[in-house]
Each structure stands twice: as C-alpha cells, then as structure tokens.
C-alpha positions as CSV (number, residue, x, y, z in Angstrom):
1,X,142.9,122.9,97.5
2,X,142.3,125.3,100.7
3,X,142.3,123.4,103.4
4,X,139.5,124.6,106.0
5,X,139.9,121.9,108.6
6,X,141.0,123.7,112.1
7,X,139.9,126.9,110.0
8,X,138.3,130.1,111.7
9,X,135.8,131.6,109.2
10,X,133.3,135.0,108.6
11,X,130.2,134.9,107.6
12,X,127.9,138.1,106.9
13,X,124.4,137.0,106.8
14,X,125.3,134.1,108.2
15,X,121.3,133.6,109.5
16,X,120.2,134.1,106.3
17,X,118.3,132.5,103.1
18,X,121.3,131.2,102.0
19,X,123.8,132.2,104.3
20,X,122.7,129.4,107.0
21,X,122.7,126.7,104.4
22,X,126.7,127.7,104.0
23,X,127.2,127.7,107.4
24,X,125.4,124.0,107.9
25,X,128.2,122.7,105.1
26,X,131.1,124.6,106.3
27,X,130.6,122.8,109.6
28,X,130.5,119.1,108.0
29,X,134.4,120.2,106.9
30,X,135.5,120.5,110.7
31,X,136.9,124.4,111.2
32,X,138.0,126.0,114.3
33,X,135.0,128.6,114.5
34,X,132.2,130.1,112.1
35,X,131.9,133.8,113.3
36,X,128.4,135.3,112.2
37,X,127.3,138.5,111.7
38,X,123.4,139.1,110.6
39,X,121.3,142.0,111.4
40,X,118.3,139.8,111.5
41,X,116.4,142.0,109.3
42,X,115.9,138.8,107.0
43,X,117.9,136.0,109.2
44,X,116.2,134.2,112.0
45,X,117.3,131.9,114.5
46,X,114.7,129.9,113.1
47,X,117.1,129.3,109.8
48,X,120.2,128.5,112.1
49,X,118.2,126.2,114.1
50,X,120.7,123.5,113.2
51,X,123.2,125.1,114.6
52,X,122.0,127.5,117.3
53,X,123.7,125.6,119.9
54,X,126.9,124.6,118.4
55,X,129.8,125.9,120.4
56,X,132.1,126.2,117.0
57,X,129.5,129.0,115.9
58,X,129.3,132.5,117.5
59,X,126.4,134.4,116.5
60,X,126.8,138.2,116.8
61,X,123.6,140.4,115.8
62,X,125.1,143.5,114.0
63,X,125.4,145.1,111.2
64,X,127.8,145.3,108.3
65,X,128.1,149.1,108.3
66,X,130.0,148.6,111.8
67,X,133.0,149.1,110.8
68,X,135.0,148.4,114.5
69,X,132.4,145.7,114.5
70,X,133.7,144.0,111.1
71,X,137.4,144.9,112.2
72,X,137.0,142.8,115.4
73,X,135.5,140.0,113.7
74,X,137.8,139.7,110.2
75,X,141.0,140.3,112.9
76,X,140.2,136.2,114.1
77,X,139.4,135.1,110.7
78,X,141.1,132.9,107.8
79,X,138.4,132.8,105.6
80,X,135.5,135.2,104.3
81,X,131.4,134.8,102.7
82,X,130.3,137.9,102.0
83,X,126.7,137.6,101.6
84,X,124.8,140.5,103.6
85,X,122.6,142.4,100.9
86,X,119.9,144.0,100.3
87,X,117.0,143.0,98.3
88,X,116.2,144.0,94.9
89,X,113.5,145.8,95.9
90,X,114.8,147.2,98.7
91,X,117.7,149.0,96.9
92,X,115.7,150.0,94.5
93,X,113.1,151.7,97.6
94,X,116.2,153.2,99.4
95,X,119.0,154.2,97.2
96,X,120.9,155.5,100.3
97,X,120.8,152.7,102.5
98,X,121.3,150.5,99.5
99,X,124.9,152.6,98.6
100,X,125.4,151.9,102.4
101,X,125.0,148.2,102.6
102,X,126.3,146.9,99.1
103,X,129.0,149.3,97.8
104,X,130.1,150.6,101.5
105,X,130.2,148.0,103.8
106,X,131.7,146.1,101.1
107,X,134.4,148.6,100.5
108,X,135.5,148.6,104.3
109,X,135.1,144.6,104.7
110,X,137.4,144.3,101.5
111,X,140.1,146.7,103.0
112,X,140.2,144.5,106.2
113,X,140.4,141.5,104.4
114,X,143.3,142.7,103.0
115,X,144.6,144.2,106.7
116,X,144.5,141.3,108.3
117,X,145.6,138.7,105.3
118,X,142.6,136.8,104.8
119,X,143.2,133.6,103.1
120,X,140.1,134.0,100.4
121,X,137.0,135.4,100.3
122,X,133.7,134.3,98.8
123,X,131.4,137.1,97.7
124,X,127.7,136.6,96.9
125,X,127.4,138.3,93.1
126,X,124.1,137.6,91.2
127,X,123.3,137.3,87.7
128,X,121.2,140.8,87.6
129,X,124.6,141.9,87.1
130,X,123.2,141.3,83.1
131,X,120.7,142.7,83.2
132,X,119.0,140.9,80.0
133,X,121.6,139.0,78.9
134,X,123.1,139.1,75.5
135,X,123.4,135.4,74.9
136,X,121.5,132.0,76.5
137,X,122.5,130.3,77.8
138,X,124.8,132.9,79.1
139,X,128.2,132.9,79.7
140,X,130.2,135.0,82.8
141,X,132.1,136.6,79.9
142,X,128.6,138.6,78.7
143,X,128.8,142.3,79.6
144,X,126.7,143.9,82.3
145,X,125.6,147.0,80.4
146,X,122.2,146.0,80.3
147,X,121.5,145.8,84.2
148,X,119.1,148.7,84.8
149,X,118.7,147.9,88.6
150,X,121.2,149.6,91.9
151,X,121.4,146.1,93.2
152,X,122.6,144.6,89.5
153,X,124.9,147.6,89.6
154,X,126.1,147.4,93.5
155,X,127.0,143.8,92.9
156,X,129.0,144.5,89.8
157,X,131.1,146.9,91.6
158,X,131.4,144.2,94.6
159,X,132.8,142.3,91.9
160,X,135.3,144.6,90.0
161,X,135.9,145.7,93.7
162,X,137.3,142.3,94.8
163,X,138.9,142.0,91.5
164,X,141.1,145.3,91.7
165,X,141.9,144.0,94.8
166,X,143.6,140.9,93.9
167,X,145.6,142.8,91.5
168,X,147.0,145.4,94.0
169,X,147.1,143.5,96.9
170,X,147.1,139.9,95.9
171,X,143.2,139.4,97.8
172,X,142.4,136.0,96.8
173,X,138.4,135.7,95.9
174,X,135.6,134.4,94.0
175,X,132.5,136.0,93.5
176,X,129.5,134.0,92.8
177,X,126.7,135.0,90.9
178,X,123.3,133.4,92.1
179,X,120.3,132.7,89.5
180,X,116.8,132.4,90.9
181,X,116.9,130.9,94.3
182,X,114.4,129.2,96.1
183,X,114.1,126.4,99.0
184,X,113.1,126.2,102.7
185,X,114.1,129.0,104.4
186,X,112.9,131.4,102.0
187,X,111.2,134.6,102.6
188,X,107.5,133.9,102.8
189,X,106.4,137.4,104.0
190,X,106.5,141.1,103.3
191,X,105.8,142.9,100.2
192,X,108.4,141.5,97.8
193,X,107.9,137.6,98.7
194,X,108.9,135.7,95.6
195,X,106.0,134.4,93.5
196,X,106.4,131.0,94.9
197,X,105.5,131.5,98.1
198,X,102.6,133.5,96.9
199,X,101.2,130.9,94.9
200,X,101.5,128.4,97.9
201,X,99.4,130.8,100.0
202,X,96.5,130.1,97.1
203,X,96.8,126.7,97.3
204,X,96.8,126.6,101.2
205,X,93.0,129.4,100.4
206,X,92.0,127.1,97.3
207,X,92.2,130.9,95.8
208,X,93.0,131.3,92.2
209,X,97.3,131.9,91.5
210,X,98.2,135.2,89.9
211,X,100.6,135.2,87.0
212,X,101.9,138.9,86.0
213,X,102.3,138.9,82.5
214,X,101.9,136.2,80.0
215,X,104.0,133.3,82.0
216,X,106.2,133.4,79.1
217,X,109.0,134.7,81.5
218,X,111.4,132.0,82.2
219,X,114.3,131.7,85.6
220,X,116.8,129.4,86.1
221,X,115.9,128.5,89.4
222,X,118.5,126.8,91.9
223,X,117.8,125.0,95.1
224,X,119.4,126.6,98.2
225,X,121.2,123.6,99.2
226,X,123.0,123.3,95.8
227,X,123.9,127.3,96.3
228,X,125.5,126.8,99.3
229,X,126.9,124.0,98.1
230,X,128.8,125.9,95.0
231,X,129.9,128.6,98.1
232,X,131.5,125.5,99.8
233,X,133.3,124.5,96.4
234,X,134.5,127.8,95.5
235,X,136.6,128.3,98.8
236,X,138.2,125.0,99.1
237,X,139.2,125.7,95.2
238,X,142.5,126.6,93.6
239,X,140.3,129.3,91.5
240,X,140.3,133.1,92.0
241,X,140.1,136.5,90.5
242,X,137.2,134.4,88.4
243,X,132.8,135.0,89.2
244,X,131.0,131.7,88.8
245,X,127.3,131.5,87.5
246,X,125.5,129.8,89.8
247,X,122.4,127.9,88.1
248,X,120.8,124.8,86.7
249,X,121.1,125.6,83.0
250,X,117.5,124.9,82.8
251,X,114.8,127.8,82.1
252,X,111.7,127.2,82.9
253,X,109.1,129.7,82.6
254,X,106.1,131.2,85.2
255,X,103.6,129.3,83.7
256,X,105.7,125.6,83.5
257,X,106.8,127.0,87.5
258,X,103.2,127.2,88.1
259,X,102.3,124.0,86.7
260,X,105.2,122.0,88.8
261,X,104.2,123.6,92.1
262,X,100.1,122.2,91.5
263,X,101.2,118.9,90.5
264,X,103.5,118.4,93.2
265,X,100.9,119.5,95.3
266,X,97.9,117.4,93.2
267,X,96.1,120.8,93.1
268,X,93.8,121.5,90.2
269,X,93.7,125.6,90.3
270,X,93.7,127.4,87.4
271,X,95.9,130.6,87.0
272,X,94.4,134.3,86.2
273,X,97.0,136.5,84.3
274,X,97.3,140.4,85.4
275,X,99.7,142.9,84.0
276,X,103.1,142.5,84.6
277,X,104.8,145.1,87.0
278,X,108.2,146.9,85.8
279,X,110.5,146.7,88.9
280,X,112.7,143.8,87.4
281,X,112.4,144.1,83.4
282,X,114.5,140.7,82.6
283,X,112.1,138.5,80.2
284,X,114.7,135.7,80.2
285,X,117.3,133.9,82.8
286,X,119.7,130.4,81.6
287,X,122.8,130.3,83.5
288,X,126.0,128.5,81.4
289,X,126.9,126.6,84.2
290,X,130.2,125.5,82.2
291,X,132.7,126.9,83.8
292,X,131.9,126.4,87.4
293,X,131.6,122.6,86.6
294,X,134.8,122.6,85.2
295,X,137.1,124.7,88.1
296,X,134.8,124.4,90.7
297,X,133.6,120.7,90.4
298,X,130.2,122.1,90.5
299,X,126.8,120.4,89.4
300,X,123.4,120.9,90.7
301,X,121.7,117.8,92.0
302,X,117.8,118.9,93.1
303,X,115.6,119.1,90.6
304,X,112.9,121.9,90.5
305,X,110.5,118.8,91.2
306,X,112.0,117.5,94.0
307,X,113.1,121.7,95.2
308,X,109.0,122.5,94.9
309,X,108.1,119.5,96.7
310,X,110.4,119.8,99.6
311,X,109.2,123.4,99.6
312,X,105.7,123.1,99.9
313,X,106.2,120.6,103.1
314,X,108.1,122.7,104.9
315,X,106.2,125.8,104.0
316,X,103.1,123.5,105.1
317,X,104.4,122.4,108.0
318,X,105.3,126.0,108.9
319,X,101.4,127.3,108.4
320,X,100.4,124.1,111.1
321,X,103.3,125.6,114.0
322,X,102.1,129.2,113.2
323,X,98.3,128.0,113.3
324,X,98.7,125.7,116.1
C-alpha cells in the first residue's frame, strides 16, 4: 500500500467539480503538501472553501499548458491527479484548444512525471472512452471504437499514453474512468449545465422540466464524494498499468432521474418531451464496477436518492446567498 502520510502531492484542477472533493480526502490521510494548479475557468474558491485556509495546500492559478509552470510544481511532488479537462462540449466547440489541454498538456505532465520520479499518478479517464458500449454492464476490457467524441478520444490516448509509459519507463499509474457525475459543487451555469441542474431551476420557477428524447436514456450516475473517494483508493493501491470504471452499476434512465429529483423535492411537475440533440449519441451507460471492488477496495455508498437530495439543498441554499 502507498503510503501518503508526510507525502507532497499535485493536483490539476485541484478547485474543481471533482478535483476539490480529492483534495478534501487526501488531507484526512495527513501529507506534507497538496500543490494545486486550476485555471479557474470551472474551479472556484467557493469549491475549496474547506480548505482555502489550510497551510498544507498551496493554491496556484495557472494553467496546464505552462509547461515551466508544471515543471516547477511536479519537481516538489511524490504523487500526481491529473484531472484538468475540458468539457465535452467544449472540445467538441474548440478542437484546437481541446488538442491543447487533453492530449498536450498531458503529454508534457507525463514526461515530467517520469523526470522527476513520481511515485504514481492518478489520471481522470471517463467512460466516453466507449463510446456506446458493446456489452452492459460493461466491462474496462470493451473496446473504445465506438467513441465518436474528441474528448472520448483525448482521454483514450491519456490513457494508452500513461500506459506506454509504464512500459518504457516504469511510470506507475491508474487511470480512472468516471460515469455520470453529479453532487454539490457541480456546474449550475453556462450553456452545457447538466440536465440536473436544469430541472432544479424548473422546480425553483414551478416551470415545466424538459426531457430531450423519450427519457428512455439511462446513466449510471455517481455521487462526487464516492468519485473522489475511488481517486483516494487508487493511489494508496498496489494496482497500476490498470483503468478502473468508476460507477454504481445501476442505470437509471431521464425519465426514472426525473422522477427521483420531484419526489425528493415533493414536487408534482409534469415533464414535456422535445427532440433529443446529437452532441453525445450514447443511448445507454452501466459501469461493471467489478474490478475496482476487487483491487481497489471500491464500493459506492450514496444512493441517487440520498445524491439528489443532498443536491437540491445545497443548490437551494445557493439560490437564497445569490438572492439575498
């Protein structure tokens, strides 16, 4: 087992989604330092409130295309998370800036990793990497041939970077590959906010929620705290040159989603369907979670009823600070 105690660790993204949820559990495990490095295009100091003031964490606004930047930072380090991305969307808007950030940026970051003998490294994969999978619930050994999307694509190469890596230099990693993610923290603005946070906006207006489609589409959706929690788990583990599916192995679909989030809400609104758009064209998400239960130790504890509910009062409580 890696031992992290007395540890100085690297996090991209660190005020992130995610990322600050990682950071939060790295720090109950006592290490020397938690570097960050976040560009706050989507981290906040709002998400790292918890640990804004810590003196263990240094909090550098930058970006990962600095290459002197990343050099300076992975020099101090034992440990690295990789989880600076793009969005979906946004890759999919700017293919340039997407090459840039996901296949790049990680290119340089993994040669320093290996310059400066970093113990591990946890990379943030996600399961667009299969596009619509072959088999559910689906296994990491199913191929990724049927990814259509540059971000599906620029984390598979992350991947198969990391992994060429430990065979010619002996770069220990794990890449994790995140189903559909939700909790506080989340994105609640801007044109691609998930369908969650949409629908709370029509319960806060008593407006009618949209479904695109038929709500037949189904996500495996995993709390944020249980995420961060597999990130925790894969470095302190033996495991390496091996991706992990992160997930519930639970598929729910829009219109069951939809349901959960009224009722946990006692809200009596009933959906209008519109045409599905065609910038993600994956029908169906069920992580098999097998493996990472068995090497990593991993299991998901928040249900998607407790997740929505928790949700919903922090987004709530959000709308009264920004209203008040």
């Amino acid at each position: 087992m890696n031992n992290i105690n007395n540890s100085t660790i690297f996090v991209t993204g660190g005020a992130g989604f995610i990322g600050s949820y990682v950071v939060e559990e790295l720090l109950t495990h006592s290490p020397k330092k938690i570097i960050i490095v976040d560009n706050f295009v989507r981290g906040s100091n709002r998400n790292m409130v918890n640990f804004i003031q810590n003196p263990i964490v240094e909090i550098i606004e930058g970006d990962i295309r600095d290459v002197a930047l990343m050099d300076r930072c992975i020099a101090q380090c034992d440990y690295v998370f990789h989880m600076a991305a793009l969005r979906i969307n946004a890759c999919a808007a700017d293919q340039k800036a997407g090459f840039e950030v996901m296949q790049q940026a990680t290119f340089e970051i993994a040669n320093l990793c290996v310059k400066h003998k970093i113990k591990k490294v946890v990379y943030s994969s996600s399961a667009s990497v299969y596009g619509l999978a072959q088999n559910f619930p689906t296994p990491e050994s199913d191929n990724p041939y049927n990814n259509q999307t540059f971000y599906g694509g620029a984390k598979m190469w992350g991947e198969q970077l990391f992994r060429s890596y430990k065979f010619m230099h002996g770069l220990d990693y794990c890449a994790l590959r995140y189903f559909n993610v939700y909790g506080e923290r989340m994105d609640t603005d801007g044109k691609y906010t998930e369908v969650m946070i949409k629908w709370l906006d029509c319960i806060r207006d008593n407006t009618a929620p949209v479904i695109f489609g038929d709500g037949t589409d189904t996500m495996d959706f995993i709390h944020v705290r249980d995420v961060a929690h597999s990130n925790v788990l894969a470095l302190l583990s033996e495991a390496t040159d091996e991706a992990f599916n992160v997930g519930t192995q639970t598929e729910t679909s829009l219109s069951q989603l939809l349901d959960v989030l009224l009722k946990v809400n006692n809200c009596n609104l009933s959906p209008i369907y519109k045409e599905a758009n065609s910038i993600n064209p994956v029908s169906r998400r069920l992580a098999d979670i097998s493996k990472a239960q068995k090497l990593l130790g991993y299991e998901p504890t928040i249900t998607l009823e407790q997740g929505l509910t928790d949700l919903s009062t922090w987004y709530f409580d959000n709308q009264k600070q920004v209203n008040e």
